[in-house]
Backbone of each chain as ProteinMPNN parsed JSONL, in Angstrom:
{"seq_chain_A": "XXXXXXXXXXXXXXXXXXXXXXXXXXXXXXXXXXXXXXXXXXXXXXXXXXXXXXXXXXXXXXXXXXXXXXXXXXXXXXXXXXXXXXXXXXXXXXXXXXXXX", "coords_chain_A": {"N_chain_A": [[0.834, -1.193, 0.0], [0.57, 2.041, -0.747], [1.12, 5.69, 0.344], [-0.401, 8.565, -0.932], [1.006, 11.525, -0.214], [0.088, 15.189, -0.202], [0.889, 18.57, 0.517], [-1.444, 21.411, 0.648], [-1.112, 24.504, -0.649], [-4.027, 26.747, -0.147], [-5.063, 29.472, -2.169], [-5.977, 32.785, -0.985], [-8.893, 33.057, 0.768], [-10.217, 31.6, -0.796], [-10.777, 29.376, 0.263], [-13.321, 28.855, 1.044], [-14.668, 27.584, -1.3], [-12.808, 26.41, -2.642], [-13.461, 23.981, -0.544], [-15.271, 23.559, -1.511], [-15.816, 22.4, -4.378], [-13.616, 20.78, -3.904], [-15.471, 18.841, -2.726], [-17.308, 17.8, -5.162], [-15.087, 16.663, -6.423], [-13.586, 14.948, -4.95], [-15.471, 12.54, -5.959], [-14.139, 11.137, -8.177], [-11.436, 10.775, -7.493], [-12.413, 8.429, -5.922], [-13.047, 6.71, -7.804], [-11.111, 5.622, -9.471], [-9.551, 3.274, -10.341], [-7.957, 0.817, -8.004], [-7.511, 3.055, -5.721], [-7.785, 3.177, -2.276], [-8.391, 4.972, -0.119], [-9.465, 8.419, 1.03], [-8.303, 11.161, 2.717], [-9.066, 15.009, 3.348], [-7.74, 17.57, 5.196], [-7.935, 20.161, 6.977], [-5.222, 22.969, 7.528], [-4.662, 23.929, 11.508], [-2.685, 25.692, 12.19], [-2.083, 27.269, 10.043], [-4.725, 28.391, 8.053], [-5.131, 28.311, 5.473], [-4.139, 25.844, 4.588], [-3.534, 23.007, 3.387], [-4.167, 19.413, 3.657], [-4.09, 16.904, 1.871], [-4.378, 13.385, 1.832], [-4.235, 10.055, 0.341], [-5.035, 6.775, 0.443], [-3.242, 4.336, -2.001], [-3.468, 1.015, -4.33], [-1.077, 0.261, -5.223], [1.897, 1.998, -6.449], [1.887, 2.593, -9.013], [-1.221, 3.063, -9.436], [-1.532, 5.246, -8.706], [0.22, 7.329, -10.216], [0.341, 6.354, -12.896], [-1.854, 5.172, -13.432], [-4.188, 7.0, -12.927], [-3.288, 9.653, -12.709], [-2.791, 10.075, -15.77], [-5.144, 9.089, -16.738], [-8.442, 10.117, -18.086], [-10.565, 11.017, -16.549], [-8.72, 12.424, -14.629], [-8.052, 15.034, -16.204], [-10.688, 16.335, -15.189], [-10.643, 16.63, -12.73], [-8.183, 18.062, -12.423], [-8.965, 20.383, -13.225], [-11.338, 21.247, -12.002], [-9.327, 21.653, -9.398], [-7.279, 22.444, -9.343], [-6.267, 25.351, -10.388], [-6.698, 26.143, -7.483], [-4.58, 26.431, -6.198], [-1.38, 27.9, -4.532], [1.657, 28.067, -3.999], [1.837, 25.152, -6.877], [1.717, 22.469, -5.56], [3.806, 20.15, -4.095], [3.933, 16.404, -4.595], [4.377, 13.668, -2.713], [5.267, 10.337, -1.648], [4.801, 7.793, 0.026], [5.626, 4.865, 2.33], [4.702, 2.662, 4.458], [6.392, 2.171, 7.315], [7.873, -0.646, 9.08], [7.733, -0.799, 11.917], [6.543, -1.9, 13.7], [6.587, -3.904, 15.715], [5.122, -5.117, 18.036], [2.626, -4.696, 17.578]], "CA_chain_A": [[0.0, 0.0, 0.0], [0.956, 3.684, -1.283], [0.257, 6.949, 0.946], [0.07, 9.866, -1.211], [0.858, 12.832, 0.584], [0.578, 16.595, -0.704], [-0.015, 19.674, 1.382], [-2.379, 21.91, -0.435], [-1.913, 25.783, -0.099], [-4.937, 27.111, -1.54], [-5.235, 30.864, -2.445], [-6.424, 33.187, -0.018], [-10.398, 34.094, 0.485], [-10.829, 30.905, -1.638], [-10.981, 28.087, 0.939], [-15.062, 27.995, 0.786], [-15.023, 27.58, -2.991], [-12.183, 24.755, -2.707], [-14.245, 23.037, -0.776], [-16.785, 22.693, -2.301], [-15.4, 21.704, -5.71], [-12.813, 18.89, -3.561], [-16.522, 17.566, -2.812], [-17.091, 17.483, -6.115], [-13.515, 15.978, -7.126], [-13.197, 13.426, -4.706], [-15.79, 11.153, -6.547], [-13.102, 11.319, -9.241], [-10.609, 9.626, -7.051], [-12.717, 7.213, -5.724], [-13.603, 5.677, -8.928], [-10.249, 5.226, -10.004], [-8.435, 1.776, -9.818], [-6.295, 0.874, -7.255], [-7.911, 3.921, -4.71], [-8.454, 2.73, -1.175], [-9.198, 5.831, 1.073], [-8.417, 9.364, 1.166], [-8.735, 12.236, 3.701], [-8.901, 15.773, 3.768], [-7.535, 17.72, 6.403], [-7.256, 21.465, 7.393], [-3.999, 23.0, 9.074], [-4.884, 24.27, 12.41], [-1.736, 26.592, 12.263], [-2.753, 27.922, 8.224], [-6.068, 28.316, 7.53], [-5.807, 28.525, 3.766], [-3.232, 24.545, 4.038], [-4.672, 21.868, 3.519], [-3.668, 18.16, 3.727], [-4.545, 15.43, 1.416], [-3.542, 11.859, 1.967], [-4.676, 9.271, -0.454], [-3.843, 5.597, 0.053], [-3.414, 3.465, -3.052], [-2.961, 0.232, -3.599], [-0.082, 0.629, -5.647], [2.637, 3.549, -6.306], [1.232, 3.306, -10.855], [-2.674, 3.404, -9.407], [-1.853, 7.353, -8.926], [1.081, 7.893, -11.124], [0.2, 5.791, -14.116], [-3.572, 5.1, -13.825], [-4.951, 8.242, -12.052], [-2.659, 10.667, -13.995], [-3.127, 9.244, -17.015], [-6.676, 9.367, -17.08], [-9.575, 11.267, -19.094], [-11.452, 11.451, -15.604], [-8.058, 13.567, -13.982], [-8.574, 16.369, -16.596], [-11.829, 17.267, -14.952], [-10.281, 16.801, -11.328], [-7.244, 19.28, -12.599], [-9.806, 21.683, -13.868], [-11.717, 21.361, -10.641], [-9.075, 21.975, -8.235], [-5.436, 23.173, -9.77], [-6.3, 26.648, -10.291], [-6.602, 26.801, -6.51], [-3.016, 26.032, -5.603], [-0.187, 28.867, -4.911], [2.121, 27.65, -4.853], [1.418, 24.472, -6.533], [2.159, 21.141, -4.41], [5.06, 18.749, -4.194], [3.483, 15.953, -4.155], [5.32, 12.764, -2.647], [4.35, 8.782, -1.99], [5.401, 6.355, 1.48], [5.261, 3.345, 2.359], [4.743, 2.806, 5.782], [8.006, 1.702, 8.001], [7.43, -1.979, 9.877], [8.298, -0.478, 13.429], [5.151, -1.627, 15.15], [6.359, -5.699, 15.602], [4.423, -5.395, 19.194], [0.996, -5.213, 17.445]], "C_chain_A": [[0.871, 1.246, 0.0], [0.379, 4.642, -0.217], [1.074, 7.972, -0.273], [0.219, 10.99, -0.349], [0.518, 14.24, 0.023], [-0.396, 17.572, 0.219], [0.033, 20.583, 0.07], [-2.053, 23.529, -0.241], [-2.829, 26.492, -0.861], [-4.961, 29.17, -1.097], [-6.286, 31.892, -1.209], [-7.721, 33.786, -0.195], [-10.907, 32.872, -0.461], [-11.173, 29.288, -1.099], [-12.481, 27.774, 0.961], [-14.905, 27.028, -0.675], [-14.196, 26.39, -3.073], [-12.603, 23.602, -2.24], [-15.353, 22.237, -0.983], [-16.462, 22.225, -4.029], [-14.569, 20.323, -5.188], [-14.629, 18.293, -3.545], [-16.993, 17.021, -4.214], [-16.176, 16.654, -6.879], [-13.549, 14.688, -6.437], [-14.049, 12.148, -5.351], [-15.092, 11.187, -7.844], [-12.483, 10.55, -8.722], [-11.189, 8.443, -6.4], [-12.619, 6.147, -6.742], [-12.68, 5.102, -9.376], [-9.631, 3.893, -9.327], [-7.421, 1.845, -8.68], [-6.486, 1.823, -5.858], [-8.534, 2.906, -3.742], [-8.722, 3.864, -0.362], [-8.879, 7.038, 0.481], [-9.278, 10.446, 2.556], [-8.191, 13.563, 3.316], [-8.634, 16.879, 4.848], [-6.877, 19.168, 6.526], [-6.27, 22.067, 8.482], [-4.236, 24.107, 10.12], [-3.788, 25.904, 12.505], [-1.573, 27.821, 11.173], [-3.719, 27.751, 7.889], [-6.183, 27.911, 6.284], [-4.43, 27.109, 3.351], [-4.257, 23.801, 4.415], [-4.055, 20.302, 3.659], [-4.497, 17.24, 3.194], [-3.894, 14.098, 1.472], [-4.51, 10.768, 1.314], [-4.42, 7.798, -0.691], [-4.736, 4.922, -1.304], [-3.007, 2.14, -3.0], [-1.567, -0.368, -4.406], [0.65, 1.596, -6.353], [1.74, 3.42, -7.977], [-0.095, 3.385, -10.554], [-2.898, 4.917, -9.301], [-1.056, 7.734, -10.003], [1.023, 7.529, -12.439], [-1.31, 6.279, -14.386], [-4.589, 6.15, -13.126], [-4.746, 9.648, -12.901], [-3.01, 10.319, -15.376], [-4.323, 8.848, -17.762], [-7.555, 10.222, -17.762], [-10.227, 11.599, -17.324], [-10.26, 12.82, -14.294], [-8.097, 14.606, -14.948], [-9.517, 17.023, -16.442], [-11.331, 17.205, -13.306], [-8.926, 17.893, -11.547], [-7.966, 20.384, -12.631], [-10.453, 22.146, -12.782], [-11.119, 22.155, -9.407], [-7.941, 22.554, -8.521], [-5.331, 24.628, -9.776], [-6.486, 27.024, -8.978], [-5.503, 27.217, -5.679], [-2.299, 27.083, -5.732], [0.726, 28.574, -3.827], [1.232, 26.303, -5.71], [2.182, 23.235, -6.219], [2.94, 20.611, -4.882], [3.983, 17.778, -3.866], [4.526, 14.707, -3.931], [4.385, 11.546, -2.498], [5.054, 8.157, -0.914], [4.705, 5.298, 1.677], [5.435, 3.297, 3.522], [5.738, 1.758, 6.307], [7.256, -0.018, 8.99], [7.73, -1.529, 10.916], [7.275, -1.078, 14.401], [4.952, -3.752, 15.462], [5.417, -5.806, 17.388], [2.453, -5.509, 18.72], [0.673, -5.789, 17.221]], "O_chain_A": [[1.828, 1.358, 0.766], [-0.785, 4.455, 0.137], [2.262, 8.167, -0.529], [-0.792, 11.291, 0.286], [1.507, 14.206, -0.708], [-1.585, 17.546, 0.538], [0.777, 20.664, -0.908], [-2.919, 24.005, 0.495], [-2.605, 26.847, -2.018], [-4.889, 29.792, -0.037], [-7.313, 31.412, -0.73], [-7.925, 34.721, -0.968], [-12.021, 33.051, -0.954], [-11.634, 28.343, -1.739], [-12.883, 26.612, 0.906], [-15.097, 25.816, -0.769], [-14.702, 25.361, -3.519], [-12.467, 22.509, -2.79], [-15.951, 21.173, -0.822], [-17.341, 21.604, -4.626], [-14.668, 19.201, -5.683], [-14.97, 17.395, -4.314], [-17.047, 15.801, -4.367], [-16.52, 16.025, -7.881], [-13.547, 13.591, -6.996], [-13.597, 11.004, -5.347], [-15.916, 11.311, -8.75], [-12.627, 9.404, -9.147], [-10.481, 7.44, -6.311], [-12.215, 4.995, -6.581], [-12.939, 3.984, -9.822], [-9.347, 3.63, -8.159], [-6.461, 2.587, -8.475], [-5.778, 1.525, -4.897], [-9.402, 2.076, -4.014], [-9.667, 3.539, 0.357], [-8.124, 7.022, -0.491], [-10.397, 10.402, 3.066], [-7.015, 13.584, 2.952], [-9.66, 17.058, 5.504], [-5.696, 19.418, 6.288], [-6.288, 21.901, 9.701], [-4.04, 25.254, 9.72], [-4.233, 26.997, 12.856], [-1.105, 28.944, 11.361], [-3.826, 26.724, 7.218], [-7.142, 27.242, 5.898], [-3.825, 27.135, 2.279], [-5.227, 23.79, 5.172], [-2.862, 20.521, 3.866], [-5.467, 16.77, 3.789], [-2.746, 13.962, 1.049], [-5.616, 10.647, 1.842], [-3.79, 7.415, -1.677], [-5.926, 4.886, -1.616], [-2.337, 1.76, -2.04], [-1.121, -1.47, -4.087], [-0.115, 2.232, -7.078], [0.863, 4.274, -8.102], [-0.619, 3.913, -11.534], [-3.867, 5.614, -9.602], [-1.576, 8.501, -10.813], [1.59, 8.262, -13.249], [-1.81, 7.17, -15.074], [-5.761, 5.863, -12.882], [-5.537, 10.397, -13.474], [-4.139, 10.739, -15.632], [-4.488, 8.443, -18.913], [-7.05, 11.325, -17.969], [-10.231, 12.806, -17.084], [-10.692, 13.665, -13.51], [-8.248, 15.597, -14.233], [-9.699, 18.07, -17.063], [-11.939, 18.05, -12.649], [-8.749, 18.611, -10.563], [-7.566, 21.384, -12.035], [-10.293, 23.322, -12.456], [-11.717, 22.917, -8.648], [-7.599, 23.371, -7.665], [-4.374, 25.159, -9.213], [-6.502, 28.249, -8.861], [-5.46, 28.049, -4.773], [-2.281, 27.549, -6.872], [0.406, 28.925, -2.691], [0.043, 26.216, -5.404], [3.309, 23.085, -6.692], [2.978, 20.47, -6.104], [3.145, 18.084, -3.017], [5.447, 14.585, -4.738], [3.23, 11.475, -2.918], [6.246, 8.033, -1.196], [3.586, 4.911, 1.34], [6.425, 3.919, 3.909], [5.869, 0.648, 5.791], [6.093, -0.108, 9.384], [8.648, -2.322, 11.126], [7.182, -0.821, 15.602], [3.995, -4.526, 15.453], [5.173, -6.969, 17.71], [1.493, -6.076, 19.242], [-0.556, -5.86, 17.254]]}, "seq_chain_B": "XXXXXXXXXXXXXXXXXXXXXXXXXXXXXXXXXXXXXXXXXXXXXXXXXXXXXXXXXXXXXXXXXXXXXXXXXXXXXXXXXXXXXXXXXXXXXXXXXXXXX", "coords_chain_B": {"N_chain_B": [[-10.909, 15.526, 16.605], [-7.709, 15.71, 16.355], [-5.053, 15.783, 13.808], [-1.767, 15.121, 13.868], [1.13, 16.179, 11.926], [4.318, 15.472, 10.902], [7.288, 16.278, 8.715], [9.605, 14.431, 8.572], [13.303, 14.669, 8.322], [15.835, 12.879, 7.942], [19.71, 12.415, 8.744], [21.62, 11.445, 6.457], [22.365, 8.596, 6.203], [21.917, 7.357, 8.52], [19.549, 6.068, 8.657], [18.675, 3.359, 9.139], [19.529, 3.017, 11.95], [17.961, 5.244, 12.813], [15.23, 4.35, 12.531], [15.072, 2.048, 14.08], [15.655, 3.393, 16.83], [12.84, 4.374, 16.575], [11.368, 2.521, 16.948], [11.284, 1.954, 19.488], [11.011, 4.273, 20.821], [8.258, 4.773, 20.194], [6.255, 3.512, 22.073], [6.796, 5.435, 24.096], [5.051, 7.278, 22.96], [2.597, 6.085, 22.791], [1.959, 5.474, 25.072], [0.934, 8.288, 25.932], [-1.466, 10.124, 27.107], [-4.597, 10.581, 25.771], [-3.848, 10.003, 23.12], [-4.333, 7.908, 20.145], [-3.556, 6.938, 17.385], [-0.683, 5.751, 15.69], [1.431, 6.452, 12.669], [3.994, 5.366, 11.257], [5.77, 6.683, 8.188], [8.009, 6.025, 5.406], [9.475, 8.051, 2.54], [9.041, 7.744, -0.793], [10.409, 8.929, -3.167], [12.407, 10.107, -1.634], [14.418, 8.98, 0.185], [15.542, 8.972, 2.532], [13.693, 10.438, 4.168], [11.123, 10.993, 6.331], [7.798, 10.385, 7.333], [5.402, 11.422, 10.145], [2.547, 10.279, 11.477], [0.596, 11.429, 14.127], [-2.391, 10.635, 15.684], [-4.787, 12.518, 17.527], [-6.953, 12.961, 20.529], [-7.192, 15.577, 21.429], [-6.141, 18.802, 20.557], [-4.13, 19.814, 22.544], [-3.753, 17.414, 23.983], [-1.584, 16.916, 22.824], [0.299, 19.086, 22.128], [0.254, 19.86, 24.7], [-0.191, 17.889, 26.586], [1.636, 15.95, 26.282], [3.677, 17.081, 25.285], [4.398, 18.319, 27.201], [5.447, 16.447, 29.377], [7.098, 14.167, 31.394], [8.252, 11.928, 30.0], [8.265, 12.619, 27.701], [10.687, 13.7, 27.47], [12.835, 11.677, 27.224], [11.564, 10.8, 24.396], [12.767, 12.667, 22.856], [15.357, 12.341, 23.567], [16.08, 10.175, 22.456], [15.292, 10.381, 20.146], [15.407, 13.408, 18.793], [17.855, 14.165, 17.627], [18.707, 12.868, 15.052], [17.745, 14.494, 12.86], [17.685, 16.462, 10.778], [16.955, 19.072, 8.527], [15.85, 20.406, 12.039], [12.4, 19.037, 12.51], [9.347, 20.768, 11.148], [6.202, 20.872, 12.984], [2.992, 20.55, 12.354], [-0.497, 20.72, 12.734], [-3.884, 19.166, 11.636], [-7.266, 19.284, 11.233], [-9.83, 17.064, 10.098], [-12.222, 17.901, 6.867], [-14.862, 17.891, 7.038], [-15.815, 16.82, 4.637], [-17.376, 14.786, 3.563], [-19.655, 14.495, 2.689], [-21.309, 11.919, 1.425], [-20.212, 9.412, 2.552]], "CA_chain_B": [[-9.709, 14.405, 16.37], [-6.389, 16.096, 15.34], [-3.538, 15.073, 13.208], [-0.362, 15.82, 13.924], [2.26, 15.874, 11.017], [5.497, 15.858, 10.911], [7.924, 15.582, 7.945], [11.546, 14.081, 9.109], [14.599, 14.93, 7.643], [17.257, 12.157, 8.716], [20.741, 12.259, 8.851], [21.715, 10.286, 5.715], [23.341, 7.003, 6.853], [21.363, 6.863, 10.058], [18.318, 5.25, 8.465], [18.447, 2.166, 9.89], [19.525, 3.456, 13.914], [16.705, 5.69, 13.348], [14.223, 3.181, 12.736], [15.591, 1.44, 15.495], [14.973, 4.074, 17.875], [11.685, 4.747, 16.731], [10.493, 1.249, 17.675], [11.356, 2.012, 21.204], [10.047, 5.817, 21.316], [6.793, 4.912, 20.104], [5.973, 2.999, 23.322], [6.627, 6.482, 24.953], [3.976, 7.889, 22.564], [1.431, 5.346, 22.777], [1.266, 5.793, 26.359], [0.449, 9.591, 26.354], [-2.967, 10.542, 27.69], [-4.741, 11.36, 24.021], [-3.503, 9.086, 21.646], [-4.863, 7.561, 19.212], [-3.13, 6.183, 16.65], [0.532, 6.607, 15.103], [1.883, 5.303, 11.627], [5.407, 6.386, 10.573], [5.632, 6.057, 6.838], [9.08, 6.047, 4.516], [9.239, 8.324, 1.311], [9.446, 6.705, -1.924], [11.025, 10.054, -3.746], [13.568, 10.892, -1.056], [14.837, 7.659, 1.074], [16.392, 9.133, 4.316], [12.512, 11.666, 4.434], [10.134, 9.825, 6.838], [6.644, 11.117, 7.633], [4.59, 10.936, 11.207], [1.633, 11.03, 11.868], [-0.057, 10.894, 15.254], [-4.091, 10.884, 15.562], [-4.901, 12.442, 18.986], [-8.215, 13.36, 20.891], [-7.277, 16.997, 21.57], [-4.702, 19.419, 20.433], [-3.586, 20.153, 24.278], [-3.078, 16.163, 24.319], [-0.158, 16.871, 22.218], [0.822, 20.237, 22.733], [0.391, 20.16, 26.508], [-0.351, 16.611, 27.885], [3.13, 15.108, 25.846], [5.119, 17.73, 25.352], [5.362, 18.639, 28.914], [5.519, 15.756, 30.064], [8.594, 13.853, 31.839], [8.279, 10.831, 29.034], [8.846, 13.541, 26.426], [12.212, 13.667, 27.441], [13.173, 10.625, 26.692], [11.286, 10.582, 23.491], [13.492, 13.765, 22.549], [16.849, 12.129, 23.109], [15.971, 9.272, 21.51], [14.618, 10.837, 18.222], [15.845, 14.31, 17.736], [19.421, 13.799, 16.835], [18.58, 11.871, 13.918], [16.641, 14.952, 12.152], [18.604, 17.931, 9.831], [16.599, 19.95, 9.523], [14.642, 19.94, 12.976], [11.017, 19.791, 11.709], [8.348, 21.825, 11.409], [5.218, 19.953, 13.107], [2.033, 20.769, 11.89], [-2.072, 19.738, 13.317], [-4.869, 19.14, 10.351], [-8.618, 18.635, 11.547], [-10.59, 16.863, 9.382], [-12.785, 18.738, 6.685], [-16.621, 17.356, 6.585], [-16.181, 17.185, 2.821], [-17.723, 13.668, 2.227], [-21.367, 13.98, 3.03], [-22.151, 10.941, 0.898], [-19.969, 8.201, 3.058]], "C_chain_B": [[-9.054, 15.21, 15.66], [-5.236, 15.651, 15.058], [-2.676, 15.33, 13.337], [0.879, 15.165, 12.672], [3.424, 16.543, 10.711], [6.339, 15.147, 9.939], [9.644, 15.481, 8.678], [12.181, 13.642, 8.253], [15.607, 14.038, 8.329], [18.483, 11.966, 8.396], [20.868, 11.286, 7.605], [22.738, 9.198, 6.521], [22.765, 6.871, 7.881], [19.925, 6.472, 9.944], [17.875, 4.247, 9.681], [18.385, 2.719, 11.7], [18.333, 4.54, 13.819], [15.621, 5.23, 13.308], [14.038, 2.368, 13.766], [15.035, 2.121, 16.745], [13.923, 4.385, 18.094], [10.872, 3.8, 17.197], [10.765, 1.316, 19.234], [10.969, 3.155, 21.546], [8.805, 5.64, 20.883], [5.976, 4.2, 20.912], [5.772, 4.037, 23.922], [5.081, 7.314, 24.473], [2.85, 7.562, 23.199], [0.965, 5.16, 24.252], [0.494, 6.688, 26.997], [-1.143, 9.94, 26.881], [-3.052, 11.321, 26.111], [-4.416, 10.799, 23.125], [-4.065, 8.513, 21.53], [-4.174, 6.563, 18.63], [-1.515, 6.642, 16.009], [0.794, 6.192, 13.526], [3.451, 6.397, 11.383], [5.71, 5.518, 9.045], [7.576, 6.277, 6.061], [9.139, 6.975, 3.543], [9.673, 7.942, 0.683], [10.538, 7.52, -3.083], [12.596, 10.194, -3.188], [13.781, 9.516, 0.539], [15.238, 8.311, 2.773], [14.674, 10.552, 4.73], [11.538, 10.213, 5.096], [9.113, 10.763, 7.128], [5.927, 10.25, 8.428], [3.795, 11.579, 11.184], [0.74, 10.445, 13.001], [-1.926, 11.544, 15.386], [-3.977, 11.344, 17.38], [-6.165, 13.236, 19.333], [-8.265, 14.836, 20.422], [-5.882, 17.817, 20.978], [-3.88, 19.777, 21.408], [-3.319, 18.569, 24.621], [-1.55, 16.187, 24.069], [0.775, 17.852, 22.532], [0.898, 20.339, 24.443], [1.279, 18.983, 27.268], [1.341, 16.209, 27.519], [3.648, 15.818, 25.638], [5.493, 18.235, 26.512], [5.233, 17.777, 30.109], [6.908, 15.238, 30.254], [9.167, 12.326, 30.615], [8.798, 11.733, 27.468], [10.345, 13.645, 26.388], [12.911, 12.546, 26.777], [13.18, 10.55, 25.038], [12.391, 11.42, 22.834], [15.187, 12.898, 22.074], [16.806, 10.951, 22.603], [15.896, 9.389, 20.066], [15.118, 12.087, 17.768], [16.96, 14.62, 17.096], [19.34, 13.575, 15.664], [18.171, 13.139, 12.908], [17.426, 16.562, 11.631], [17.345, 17.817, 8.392], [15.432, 20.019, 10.672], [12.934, 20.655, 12.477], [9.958, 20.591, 11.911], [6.846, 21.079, 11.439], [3.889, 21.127, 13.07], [0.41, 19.906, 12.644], [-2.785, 20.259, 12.271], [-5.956, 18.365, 11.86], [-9.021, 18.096, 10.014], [-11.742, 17.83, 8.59], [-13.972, 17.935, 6.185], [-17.024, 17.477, 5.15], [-16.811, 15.99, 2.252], [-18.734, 13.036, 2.945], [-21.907, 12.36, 2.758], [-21.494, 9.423, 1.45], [-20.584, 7.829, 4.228]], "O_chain_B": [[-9.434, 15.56, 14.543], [-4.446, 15.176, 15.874], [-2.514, 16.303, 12.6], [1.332, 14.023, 12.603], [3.604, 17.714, 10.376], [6.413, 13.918, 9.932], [10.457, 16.303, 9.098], [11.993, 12.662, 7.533], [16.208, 14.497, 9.3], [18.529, 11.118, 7.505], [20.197, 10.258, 7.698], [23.685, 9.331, 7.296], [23.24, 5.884, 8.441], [19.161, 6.509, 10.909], [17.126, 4.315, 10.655], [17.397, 2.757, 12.432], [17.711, 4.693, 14.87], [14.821, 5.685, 14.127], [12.956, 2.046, 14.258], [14.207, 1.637, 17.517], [13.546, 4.697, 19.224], [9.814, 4.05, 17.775], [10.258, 0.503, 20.006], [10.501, 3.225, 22.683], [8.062, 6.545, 21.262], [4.806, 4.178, 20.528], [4.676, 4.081, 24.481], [4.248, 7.799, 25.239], [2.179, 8.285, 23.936], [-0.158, 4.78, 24.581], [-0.258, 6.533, 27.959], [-1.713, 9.164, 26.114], [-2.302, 12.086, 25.504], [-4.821, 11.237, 22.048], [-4.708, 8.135, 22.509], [-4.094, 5.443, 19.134], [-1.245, 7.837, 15.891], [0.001, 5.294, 13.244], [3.727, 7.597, 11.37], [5.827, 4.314, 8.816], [8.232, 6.991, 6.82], [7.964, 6.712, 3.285], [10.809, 7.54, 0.933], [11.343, 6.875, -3.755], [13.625, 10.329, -3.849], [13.197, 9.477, 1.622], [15.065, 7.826, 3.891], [14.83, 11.439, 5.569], [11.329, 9.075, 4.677], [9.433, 11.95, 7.195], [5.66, 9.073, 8.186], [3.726, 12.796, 11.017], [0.23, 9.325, 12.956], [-2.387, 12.667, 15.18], [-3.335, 10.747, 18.244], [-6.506, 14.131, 18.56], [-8.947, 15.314, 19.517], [-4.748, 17.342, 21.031], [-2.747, 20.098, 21.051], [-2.613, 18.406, 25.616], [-0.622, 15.727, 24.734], [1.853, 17.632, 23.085], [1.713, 20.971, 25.116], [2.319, 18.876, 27.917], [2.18, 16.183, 28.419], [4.8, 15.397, 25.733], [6.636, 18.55, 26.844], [5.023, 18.057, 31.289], [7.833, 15.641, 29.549], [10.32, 11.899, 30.548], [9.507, 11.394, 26.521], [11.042, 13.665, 25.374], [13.541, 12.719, 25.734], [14.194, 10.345, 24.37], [13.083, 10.708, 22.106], [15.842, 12.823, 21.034], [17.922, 10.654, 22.175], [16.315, 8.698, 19.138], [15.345, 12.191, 16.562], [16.997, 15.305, 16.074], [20.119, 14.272, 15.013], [18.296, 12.698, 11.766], [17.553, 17.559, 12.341], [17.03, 16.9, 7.633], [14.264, 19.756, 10.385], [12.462, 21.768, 12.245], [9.77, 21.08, 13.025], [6.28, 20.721, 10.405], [3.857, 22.232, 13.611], [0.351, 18.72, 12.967], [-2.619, 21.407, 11.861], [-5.754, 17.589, 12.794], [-8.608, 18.609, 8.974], [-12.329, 18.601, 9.35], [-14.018, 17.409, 5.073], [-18.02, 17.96, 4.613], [-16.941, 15.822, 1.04], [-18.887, 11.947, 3.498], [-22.634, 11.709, 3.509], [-21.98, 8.376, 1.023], [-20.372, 6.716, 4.71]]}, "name": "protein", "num_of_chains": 2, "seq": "XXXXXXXXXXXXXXXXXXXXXXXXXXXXXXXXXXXXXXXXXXXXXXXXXXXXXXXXXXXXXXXXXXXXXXXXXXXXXXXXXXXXXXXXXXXXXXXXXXXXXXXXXXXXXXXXXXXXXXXXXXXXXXXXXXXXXXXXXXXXXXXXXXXXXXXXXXXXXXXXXXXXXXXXXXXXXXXXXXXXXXXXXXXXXXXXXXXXXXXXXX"}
């Protein structure tokens, strides 16, 4: 399993309007192959950051088959123009540290 | 329920001993009054970049209850050595964006 990560900063005075188009967007990433969860998540410390985390269930279900899609040119269109900058986005794999559970 | 995230920068070559240590500081966590849940993930981009994230009731669980606590210490000299540059921790709430689950 894949975690996407990317913090979001969206444009200032425009955080209603973002989310209400992510509600819109995220049935975009659901539908896609390979998508198992995602969350949105506002930063307590930046009003106008945001935090998306997206697990997949492998690293080409976002980078191949997500990107690569006819259904991400209406989730770009949706939400890209909100971004300033826009996002690094990165990808982890979660560490085995937890042999007590 | 807030997230706490933190991206870590580690020492190249001290992968491994910091993995190491983290399986024995996250006992200190998981004890805190307020926790939740932890996962510490890997990045797939940038090898020695790890990303935490701790789920906790309240933001004063984290900020208060564990960082001024006497177990924090510990956690400290266990884990912050490892981390160029010391990071910049961040809390995300959740954003009620997915009426339809």
């Amino acid at each position: 399993m894949i975690l996407e990560l990317a913090v979001l900063d969206v444009k200032l005075h425009q955080t209603e309007e973002f989310e209400a188009a992510f509600r819109d967007a995220q049935r975009i990433i659901r539908a896609s192959r390979g998508y198992l969860s995602h969350e949105l998540q506002r930063c307590v410390e930046k009003p106008n950051r945001y935090l998306l985390l997206v697990r997949w269930r492998r690293l080409e279900d976002h980078t191949e088959g997500f990107r690569k899609s006819e259904p991400y040119q209406r989730w770009k269109a949706l939400l890209h123009h909100f971004y300033d900058p826009f996002p690094v986005v990165e990808h982890y794999v979660a560490v085995n540290s937890t042999p007590c559970e």
